[in-house]
KEDOSE-593091 format. One line per field, with one value per residue (C-alpha): x, y, z; residue number from 1. Coordinates in Angstrom, 1 decimal. Example, Ala and Ser with C-alpha at 12.3 -4.5 7.8 and 13.67 -1.06 7.14 Angstrom:
east (12.3	13.7)
north (-4.5	-1.1)
up (7.8	7.1)
n (1	2)
This chain:
east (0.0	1.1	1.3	-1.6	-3.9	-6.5	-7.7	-10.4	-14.3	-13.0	-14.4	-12.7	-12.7	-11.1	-13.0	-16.3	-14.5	-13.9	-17.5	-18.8	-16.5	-18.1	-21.4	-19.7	-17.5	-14.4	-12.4	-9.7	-5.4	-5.1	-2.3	1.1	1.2	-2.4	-2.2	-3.2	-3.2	-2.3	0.3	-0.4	0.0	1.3	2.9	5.5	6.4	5.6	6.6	4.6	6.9	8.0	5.5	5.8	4.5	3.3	3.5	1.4	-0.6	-1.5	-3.8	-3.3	-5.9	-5.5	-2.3	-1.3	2.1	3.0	5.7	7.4	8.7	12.3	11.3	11.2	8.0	5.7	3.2	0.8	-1.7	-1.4	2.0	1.2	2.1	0.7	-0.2	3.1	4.2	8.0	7.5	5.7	5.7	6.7	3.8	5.2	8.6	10.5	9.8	7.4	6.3	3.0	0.0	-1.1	0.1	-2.7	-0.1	2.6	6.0	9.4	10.7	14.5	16.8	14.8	15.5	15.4	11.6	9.7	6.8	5.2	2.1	0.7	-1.3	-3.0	0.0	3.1	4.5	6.9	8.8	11.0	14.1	15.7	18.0	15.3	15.4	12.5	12.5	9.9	9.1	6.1	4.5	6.5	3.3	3.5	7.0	5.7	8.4	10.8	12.1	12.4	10.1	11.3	10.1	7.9	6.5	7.7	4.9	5.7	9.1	11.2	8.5	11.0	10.1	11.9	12.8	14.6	15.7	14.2	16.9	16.0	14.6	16.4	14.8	11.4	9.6	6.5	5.6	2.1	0.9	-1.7	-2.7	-0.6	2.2	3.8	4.7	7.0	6.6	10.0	11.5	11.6	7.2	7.5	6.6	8.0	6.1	7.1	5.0	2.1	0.8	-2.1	-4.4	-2.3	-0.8	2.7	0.5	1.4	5.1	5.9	7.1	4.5	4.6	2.6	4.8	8.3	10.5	12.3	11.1	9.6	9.1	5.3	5.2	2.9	3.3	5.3	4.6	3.2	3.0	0.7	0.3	-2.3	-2.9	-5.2	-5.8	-5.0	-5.1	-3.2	-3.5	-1.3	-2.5	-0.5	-1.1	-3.7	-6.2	-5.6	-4.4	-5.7	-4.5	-5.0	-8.2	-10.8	-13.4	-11.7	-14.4	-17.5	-15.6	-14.4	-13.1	-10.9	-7.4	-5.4	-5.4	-8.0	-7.6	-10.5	-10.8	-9.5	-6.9	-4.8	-5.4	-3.2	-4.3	-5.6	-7.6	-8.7	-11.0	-12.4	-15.3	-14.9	-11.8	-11.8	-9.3	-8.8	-9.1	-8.3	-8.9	-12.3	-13.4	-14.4	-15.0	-15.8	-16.8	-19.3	-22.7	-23.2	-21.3	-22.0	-18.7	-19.3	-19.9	-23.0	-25.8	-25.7	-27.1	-28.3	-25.6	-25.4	-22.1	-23.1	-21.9	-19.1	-17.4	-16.3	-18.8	-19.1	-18.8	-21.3	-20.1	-16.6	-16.5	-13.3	-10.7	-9.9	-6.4	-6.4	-8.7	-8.9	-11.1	-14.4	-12.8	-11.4	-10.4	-12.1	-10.8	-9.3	-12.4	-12.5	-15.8	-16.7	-19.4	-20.4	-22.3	-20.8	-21.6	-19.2	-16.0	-17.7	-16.8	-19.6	-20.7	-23.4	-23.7	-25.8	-23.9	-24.3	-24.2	-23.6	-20.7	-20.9	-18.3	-16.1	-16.2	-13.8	-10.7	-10.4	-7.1	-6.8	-4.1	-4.5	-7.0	-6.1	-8.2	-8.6	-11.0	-11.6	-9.9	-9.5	-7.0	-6.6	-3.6	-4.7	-4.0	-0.6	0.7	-1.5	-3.3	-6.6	-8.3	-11.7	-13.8	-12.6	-10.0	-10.0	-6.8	-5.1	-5.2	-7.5	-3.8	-5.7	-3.6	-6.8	-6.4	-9.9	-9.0	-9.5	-11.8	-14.1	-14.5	-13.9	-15.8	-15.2	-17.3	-15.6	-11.8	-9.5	-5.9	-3.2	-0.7	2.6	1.9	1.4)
north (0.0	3.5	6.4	7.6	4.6	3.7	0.3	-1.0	-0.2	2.8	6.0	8.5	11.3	13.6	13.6	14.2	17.5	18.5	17.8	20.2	22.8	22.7	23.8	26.9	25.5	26.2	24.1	22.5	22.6	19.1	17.1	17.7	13.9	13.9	16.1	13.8	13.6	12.0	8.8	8.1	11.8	15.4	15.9	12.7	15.1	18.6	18.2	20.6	24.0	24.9	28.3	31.3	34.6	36.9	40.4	40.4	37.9	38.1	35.7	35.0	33.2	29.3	30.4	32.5	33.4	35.0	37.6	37.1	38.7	37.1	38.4	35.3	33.7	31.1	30.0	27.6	26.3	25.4	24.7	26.2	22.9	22.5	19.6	18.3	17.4	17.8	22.0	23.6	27.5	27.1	29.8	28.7	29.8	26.4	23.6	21.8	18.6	18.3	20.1	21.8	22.1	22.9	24.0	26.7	25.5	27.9	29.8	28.6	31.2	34.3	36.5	39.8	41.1	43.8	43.5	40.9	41.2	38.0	38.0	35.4	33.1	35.3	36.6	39.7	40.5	43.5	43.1	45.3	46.8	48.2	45.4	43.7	39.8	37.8	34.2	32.3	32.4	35.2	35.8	39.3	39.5	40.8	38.8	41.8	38.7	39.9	38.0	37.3	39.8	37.2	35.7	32.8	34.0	31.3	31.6	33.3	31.5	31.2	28.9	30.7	34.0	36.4	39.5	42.4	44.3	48.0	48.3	50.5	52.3	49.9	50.1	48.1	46.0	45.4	42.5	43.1	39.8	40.6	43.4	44.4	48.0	48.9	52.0	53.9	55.9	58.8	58.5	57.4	54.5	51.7	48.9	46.0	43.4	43.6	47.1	45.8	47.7	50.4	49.1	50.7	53.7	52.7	53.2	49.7	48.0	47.0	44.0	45.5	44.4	45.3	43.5	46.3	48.1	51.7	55.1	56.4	59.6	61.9	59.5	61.6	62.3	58.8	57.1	54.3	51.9	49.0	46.9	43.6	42.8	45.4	48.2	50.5	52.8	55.2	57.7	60.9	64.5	65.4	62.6	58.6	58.1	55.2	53.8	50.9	48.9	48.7	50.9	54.3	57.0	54.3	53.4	49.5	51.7	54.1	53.8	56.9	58.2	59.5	61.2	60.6	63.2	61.0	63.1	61.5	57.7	55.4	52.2	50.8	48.2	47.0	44.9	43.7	46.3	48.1	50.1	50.9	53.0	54.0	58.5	59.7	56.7	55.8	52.8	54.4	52.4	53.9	51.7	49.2	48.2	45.0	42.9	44.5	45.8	49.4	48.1	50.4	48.5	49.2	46.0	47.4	46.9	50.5	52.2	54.9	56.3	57.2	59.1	57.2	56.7	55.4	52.0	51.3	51.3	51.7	55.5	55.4	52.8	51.3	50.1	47.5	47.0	44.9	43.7	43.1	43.2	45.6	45.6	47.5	48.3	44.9	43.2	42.1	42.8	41.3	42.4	41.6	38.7	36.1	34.6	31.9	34.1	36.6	34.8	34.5	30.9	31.2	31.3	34.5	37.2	40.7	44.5	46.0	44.4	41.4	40.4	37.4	35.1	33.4	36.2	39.1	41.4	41.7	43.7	42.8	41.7	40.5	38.4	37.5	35.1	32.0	32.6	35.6	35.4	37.6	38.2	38.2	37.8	38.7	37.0	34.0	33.8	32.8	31.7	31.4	30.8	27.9	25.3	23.2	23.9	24.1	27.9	27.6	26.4	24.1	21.1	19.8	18.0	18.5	14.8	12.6	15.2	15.8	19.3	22.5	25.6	26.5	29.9	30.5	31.0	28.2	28.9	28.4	26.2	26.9	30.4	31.1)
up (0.0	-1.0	1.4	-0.6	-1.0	1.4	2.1	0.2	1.5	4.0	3.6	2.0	4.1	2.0	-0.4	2.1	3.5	-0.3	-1.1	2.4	0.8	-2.2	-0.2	0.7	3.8	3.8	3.5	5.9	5.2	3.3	5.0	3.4	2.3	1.1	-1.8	-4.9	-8.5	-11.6	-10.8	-7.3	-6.1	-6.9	-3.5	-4.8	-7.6	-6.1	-2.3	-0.2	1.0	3.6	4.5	3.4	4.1	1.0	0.2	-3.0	-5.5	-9.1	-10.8	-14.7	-16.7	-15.5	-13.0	-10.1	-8.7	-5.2	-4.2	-0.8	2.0	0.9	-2.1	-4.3	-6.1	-5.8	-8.6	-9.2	-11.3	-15.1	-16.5	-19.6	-21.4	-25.3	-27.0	-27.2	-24.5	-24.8	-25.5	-22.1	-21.8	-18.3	-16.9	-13.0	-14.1	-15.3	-17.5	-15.9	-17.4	-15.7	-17.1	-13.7	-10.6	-7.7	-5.0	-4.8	-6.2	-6.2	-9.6	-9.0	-9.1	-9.0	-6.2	-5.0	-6.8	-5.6	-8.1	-9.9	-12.9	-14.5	-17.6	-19.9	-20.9	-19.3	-15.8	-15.0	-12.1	-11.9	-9.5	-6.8	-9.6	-11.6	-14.2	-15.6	-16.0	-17.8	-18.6	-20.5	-23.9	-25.9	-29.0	-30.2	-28.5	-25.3	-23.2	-24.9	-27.1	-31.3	-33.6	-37.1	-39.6	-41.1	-38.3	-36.0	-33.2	-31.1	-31.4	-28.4	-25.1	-22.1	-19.3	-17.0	-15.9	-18.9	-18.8	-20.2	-22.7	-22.7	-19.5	-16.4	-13.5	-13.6	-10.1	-11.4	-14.7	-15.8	-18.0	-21.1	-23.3	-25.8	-24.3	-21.1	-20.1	-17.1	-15.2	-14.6	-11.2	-14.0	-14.4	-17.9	-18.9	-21.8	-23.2	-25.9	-27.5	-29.7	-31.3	-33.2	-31.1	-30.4	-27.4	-28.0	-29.5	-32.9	-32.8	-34.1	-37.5	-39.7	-38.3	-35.4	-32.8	-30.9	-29.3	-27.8	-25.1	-26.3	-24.5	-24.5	-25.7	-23.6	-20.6	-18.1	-13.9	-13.9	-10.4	-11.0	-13.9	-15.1	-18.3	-19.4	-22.7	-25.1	-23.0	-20.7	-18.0	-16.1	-13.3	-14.2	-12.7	-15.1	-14.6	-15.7	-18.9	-21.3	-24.7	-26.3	-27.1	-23.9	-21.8	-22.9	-21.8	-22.4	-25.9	-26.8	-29.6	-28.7	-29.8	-28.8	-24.9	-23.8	-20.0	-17.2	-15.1	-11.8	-9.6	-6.7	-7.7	-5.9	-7.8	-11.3	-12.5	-16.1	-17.6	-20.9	-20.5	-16.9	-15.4	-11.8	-9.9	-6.5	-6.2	-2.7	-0.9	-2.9	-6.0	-8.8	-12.1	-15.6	-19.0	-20.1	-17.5	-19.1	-16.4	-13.7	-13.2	-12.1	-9.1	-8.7	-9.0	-13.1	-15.4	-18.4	-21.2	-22.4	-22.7	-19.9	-18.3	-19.8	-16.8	-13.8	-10.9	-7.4	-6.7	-3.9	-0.6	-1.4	-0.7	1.9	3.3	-0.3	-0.4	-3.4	-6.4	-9.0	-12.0	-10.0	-6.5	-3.6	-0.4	1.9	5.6	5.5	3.9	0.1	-1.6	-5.0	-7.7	-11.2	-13.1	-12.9	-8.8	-9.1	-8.8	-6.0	-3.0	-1.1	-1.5	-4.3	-7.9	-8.1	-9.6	-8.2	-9.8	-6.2	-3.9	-1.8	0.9	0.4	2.9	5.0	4.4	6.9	7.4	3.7	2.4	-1.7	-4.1	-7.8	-10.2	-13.9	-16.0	-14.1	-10.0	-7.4	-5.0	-1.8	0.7	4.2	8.2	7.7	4.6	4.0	0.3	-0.2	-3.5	-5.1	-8.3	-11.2	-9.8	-13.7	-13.7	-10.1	-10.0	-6.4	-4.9	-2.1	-3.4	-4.9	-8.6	-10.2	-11.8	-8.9	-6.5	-9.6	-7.3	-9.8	-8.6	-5.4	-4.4	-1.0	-0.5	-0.2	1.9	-0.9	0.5	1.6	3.1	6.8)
n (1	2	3	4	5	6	7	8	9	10	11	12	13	14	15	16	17	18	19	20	21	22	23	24	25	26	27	28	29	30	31	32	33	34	35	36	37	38	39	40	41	42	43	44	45	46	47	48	49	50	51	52	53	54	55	56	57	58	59	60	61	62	63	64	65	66	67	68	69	70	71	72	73	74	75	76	77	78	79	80	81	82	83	84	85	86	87	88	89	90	91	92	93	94	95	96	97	98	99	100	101	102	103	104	105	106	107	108	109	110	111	112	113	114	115	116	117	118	119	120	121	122	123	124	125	126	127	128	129	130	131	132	133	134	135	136	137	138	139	140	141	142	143	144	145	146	147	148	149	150	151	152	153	154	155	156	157	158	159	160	161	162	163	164	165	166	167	168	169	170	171	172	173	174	175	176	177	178	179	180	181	182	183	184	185	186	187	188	189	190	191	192	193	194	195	196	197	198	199	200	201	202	203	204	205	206	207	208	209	210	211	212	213	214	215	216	217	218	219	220	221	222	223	224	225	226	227	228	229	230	231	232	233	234	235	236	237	238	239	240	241	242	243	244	245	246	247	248	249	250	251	252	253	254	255	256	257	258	259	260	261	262	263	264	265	266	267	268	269	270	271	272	273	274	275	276	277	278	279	280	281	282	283	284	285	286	287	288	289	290	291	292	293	294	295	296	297	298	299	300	301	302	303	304	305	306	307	308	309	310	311	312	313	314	315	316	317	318	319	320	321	322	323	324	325	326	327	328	329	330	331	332	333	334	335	336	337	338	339	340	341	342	343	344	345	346	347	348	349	350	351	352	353	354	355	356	357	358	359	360	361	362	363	364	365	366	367	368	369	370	371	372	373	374	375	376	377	378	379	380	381	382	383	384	385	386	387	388	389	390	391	392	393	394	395	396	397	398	399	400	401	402	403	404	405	406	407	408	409	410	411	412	413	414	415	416)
């Protein structure tokens, strides 16, 4: 018998305290020798760490990675493998050759980072030097790797950590789909990837894409800095200035910056259809209703209103914010339609904020397509929303639990 086999006809109690989570308990630390998975367990390949405390999370589209107080990283989640098998992207920041991994494991030989950004298929850090390093799936060139001039877009993915050439000064890096931009100690900003939708505000080749990081012209005085998709945004003295393809003044059009009228912001958040940023202390969100991601209440699908208003309840004591999530005074509140990734053990979505359960003494919220993940009571994490791919970080392989939604927060393992 295997230190992970049970004997035949015994309950599996596991499995009953995974299915009570489900029901919106959470749920309790699996053992660090009961974490299971394809070939008799993922703990025999992907030993459980030692803890950690965090500092910050960021959630990609199937992944998440942690920054630490030693300032090194942590991901977990999908591996970013393709179809064969040989070639992974390496998302968690080396070659794994497993296709997800639902528990934190180390990127080797990455140390001193004081900021971290994760996107779809691709993670940067920027280290104590003012470098930038990234690693993952390099399409549209957006790990700062050249592309051949006639094409190769697949050509240049890292699976782990890379340098940045052209890059000096950074003291945070932001992740769109498709391009990265770094902010600079200077406030300017430089970004490098695709341009298709003017993400490098059309400065590229006619290729639509650099390789080599590029100054934004107009972006100066910056102090904070946000991208997802195909768009950007940087808080500068005048307002909060957007480019690129997104919720630009109520517009999924607008391809040149436009400035909202938003003065002493201290955060920025982006969606597909909503941006949110945090003015003196207050969430404010601007862009599409659709979704529900105003945060106001606001379900209609029109593309008022088209300056930023007041997300509900959220008029003081905001100290992170992220696509459809703050936190609040040390409480994370969630909104929009979609109820599985709110947090608050249903599946009702909501237009006006709801309070995640389970996480208290938050410090920062971050959250993309399928997971949200929250860092609490001192350095723990704490996930919630679509574990198909390991993202939740519980140590749970959707494989063998058959579990995948989870709608209150799991603790990631490996942080205290």
């Amino acid at each position: 018998m295997t230190k992970n086999s049970r004997p035949e006809g015994a309950p599996n109690f596991a499995l009953l305290a995974l299915l009570l989570s489900a029901c919106s308990m959470p749920m309790p630390m699996p053992d660090a020798g009961r974490g299971r998975g394809y070939d008799g367990g993922i703990t025999d390949r992907f030993p459980v760490l030692p803890n950690a405390k965090a500092t910050k999370v960021v959630v990609g589209a199937t992944f998440a990675c942690a920054l630490t107080t030693t300032q090194t990283v942590r991901c977990w989640g999908a591996s970013g493998q393709t179809s064969d098998p040989t070639r992974p992207f390496g998302f968690l920041g080396s070659a794994v050759d497993f296709p997800r991994v639902p528990m934190p494991i180390d990127v080797p030989d990455l140390n001193g980072v004081i900021d971290i950004d994760a996107s779809v298929s691709h993670v940067c850090v920027v280290l104590g030097n003012g470098s930038v390093s990234c690693w993952g799936a390099n399409d549209w060139a957006k790990l700062g790797v050249e592309l051949p001039e006639d094409g190769g877009v697949r050509i240049g993915d890292r699976f782990t950590p890379q340098t940045v050439n052209g890059v000096s000064g950074a003291t945070k890096v932001v992740t769109g789909e498709r391009h990265t931009c770094a902010l600079l100690s200077s406030g300017g900003v430089k970004c490098w990837g695709g341009d298709f939708n003017s993400q490098l505000l059309n400065q590229s080749t006619e290729n639509m894409r650099s390789g080599r990081p590029l100054d934004m012209p107009g972006i100066t005085g910056a102090t904070e800095l946000a991208a997802y998709a195909s768009q950007t945004c940087a808080a500068v003295p005048t307002g909060v200035k957007c480019w690129g393809q997104g919720p630009v003044n109520g517009s999924t059009e607008a391809m040149a910056p436009f400035t909202v009228p938003l003065t002493g912001v201290t955060g920025l958040a982006i969606n597909r259809t909503a941006n949110c940023a945090i003015a003196a202390g207050a969430a404010k969100c601007w862009g599409q209703t659709d979704q529900g991601l105003l945060g106001n209440g606001s379900d209609t699908g029109e593309l008022e209103p088209r300056m930023p208003v007041q997300v509900s309840g959220a008029t003081q004591g905001v100290t992170s914010i992220t696509r459809q999530c703050a936190v609040i005074s040390g409480a994370v509140k969630c909104w929009g339609r979609d109820g599985r990734y709110l947090g608050n053990g249903t599946d009702k979505g909501s237009a006006l904020p709801v309070d995640v359960l389970a996480v208290s003494g938050a410090t920062q919220v971050s959250s993309n397509i399928e997971v949200s993940c929250a860092v609490a009571n001192g350095g723990q994490v704490w996930c919630w929303g679509d574990n198909l791919h390991g993202a939740v970080g519980n140590g749970i392989d959707v494989v063998e639990s058959g579990l995948r939604y989870f709608s209150t927060p799991q603790r990631v393992l490996s942080f205290e």
